[in-house]
C-alpha positions, 0 to 999 in steps of 0.5 A, spaced: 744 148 439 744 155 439 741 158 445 733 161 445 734 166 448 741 169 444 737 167 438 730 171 439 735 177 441 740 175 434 733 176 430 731 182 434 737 185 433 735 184 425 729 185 425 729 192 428 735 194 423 731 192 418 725 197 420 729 202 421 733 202 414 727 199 410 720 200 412 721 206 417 717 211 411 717 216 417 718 223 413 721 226 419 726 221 421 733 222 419 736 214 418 743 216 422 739 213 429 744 219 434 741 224 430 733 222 432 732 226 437 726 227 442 721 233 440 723 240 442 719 245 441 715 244 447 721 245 451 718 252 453 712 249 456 716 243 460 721 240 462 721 234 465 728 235 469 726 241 472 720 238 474 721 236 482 714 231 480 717 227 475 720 221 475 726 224 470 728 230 476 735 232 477 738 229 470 743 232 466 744 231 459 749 232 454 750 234 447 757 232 445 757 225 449 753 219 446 753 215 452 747 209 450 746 206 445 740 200 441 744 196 438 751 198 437 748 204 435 749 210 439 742 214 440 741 221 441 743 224 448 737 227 449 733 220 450 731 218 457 734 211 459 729 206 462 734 201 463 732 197 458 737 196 453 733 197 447 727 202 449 728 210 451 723 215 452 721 222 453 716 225 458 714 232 453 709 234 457 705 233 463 700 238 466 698 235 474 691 241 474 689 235 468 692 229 469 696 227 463 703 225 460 705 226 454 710 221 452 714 219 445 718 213 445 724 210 441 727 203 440 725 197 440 719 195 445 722 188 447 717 185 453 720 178 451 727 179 454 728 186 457 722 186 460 721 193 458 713 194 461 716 192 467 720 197 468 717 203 465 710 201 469 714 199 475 719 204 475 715 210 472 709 210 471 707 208 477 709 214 480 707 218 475 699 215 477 701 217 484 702 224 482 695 224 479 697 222 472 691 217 469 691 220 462 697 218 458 699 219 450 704 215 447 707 217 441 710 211 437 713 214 431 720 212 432 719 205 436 720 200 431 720 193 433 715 190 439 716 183 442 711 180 446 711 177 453 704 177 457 699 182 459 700 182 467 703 189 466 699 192 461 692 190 465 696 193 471 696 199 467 690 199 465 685 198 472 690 203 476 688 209 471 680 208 473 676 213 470 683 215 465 685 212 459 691 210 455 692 213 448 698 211 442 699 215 437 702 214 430 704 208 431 707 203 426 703 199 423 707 193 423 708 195 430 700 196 431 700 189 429 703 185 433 699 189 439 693 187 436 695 180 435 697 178 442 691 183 443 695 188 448 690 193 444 685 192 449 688 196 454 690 202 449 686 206 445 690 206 438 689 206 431 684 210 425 684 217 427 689 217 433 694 215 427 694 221 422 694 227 428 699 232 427 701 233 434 707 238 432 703 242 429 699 243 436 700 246 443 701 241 448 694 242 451 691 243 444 694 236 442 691 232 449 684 236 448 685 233 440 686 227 443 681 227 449 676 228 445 677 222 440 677 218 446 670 220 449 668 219 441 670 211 442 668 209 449 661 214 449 
């Protein structure tokens, strides 16, 4: 008998290959994996390793040494490691004054084995929500696959932001799916116009006013 859990990670091994080589229809994504790399022209106005608040303060990087991978498949070095083996992020933006993160993210968002809401609420957003964070953009472009576990964590998430929010953009739909299927969606604000925003082409503090502004539109 195969092991349930060897078995969903086999069929998640599949399935993120497959989305990244057949359905990932993202214009700026090149399919060689290691040469996905985090938005840069921000970097002007932030970096979370020069940033004493951030969670990722201090970190070296590398732009010759691929040192972790998804898969077997070796990612860029600019991605920041969670300690999931499958999802990274990194923090593009953070601006204490207004209280918002901006956040992309990369991989395979896989609650059922690696736990990985538990380490990303656990290990960073909760310091981030001690720093005065309450406003969190996540932009999902290149996630490429979601396994689903509970809600506990998400639910933390949710009530520890109070008057914040927390806003997906540019999500798969197939990913988006799933989210909405075991009804994750109810503690984001995803979907419709959050999904067709050209945030490159915007300032960080433009994009947030942009997303901020959609957000009132729906809770109000």
């Amino acid at each position: 008998m195969i092991n349930k859990e060897l078995k969903i990670s086999y069929n998640s091994k599949k399935y993120f290959i497959y989305n990244l080589f057949v359905r990932n229809e993202n214009p700026n994504v090149n399919l060689y994996v290691h040469s996905i790399e985090p938005f840069y022209n921000w970097r002007a106005y932030y970096i979370a390793s020069e940033d004493k608040r951030s969670p990722f303060y201090g970190r070296n990087y590398s732009e010759f040494e691929f040192t972790n991978a998804i898969y077997n498949y070796c990612i860029h070095p600019q991605w920041d490691s969670i300690g999931s083996e499958t999802l990274f992020l990194k923090i593009l933006y953070c601006d204490y004054d207004l209280g918002f993160a901006i956040l992309e993210m990369m991989g395979e968002w896989n609650d059922a084995i690696e736990n990985d809401i538990m380490l990303l609420k656990r290990d960073f957003i909760e310091l981030m929500i001690e720093e005065g964070i309450t406003k969190f953009i996540l932009i999902g472009e290149n996630v490429l696959n979601f396994h689903y576990s509970d809600d506990c964590y998400y639910e933390e998430w949710f009530d520890e932001v109070e008057d914040g929010w927390i806003a997906l953009v540019n999500f798969h739909e197939h990913v988006a799916a799933e989210f909405h299927k075991v009804n994750i969606d109810n503690y984001f604000l995803m979907g419709g116009t959050l999904d067709e925003i050209e945030w490159r082409t915007y300032a960080p503090q433009h994009f947030f006013q942009k997303v901020d502004e959609l957000v009132i539109k729906r809770i109000s």
